[in-house]
N, C-alpha and C positions, 0 to 999 in steps of 0.2 A: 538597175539596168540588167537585162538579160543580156544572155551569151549572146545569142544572133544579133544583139542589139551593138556588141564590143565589135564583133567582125565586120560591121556597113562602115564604120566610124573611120574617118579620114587621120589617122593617126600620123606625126611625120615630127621630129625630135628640130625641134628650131631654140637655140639661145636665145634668154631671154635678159640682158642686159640693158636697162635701159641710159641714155646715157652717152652711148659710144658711137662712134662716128665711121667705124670700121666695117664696111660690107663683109655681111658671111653671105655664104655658101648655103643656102638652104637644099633640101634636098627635094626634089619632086612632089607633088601631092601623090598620096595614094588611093587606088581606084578602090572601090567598095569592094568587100568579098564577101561571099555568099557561103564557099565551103570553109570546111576543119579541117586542120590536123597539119599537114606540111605546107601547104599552098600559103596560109594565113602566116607564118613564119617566114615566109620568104617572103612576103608581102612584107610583113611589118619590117625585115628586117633591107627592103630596099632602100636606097638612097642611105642608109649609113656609110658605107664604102667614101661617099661624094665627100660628105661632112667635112666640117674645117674643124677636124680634131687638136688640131697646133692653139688654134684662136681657143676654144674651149679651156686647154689646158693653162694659156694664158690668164685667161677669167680666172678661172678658178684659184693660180699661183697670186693675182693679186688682190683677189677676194678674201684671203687665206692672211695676205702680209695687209691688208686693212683689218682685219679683226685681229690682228697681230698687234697693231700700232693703238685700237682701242682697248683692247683686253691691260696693254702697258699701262697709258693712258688713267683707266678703274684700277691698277695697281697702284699707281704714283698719287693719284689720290687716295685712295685709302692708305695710303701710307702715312699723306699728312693729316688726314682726319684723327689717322691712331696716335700720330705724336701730339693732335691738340688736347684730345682724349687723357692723352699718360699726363701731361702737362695739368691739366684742370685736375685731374685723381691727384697727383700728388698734392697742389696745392688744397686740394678737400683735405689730404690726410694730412697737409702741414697746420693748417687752421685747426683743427679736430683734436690734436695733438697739444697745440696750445694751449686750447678750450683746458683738455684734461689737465695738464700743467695748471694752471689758475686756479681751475676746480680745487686739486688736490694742497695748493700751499694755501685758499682759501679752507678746508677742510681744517686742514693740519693747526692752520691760527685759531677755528674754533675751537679745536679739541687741546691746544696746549690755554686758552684764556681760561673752556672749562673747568682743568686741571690748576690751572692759581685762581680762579676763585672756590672750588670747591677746598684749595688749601687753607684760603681765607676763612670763609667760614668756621671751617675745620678748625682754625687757633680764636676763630671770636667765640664757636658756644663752649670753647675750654676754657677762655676769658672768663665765660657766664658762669660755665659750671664751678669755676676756681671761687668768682662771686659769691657762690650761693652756696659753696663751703665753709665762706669765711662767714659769712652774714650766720651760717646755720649755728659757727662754733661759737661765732659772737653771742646769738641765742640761748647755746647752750652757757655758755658761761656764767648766764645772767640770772640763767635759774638755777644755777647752781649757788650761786651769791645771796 
């Protein structure tokens, strides 16, 4: 849009609340203008004087305390979403925790059965060996005879 095109345009500040039951004050329409500089200022800035600036400020104080009451509102739920959150983590880390408990005393039973059967072994081939001592010296005795 060009300049000259902003200066014809019927500019005039009206609330826009939809909703409310309360008459404002609108201000005049405004007549087209053709020149710049001071005249278009005074133009644009007619009928603000009239304005129902009390009602505006109203809107806007309860426009302010409704996004006050929703903003609480997105608080107060995220607050319970965070405590079902911590709720379900703990229980992930109490289960998790478990798991590793079971893990490690299943761990610990292989590794101490390892250890008595590798003991076992350990006295059966000294069994064998003690065996094959005796068999050897029996041999030897025999051909010594």
């Amino acid at each position: 849009m060009e300049p000259a095109d902003i200066s014809q345009q019927n500019i005039a500040p009206q609330p826009s609340v939809a909703g409310e039951n309360q008459q404002t004050h609108s201000p005049e329409p405004i007549e087209p203008v053709v020149d710049t500089g001071s005249s278009l200022v005074s133009r644009l800035t007619q009928g603000l004087e009239q304005y129902d600036w009390d009602q505006l400020q109203e809107k806007y104080a309860d426009a302010m305390d409704e996004h006050s009451r929703v903003e609480e509102d997105l608080r107060a739920e995220t607050t319970k979403l965070l405590e079902a959150f911590s709720a379900w983590s703990q229980t992930t880390v109490l289960q998790d925790e478990q798991r590793a408990l079971k893990r490690f005393k299943t761990q610990m039973q292989h590794v101490q059965n390892s250890e008595v059967s590798a003991e076992n072994k350990k006295k059966h081939y000294m069994e064998v060996v003690k065996a094959f001592e005796g068999a050897l010296a029996l041999l030897n005795e025999q051909m010594k005879a």
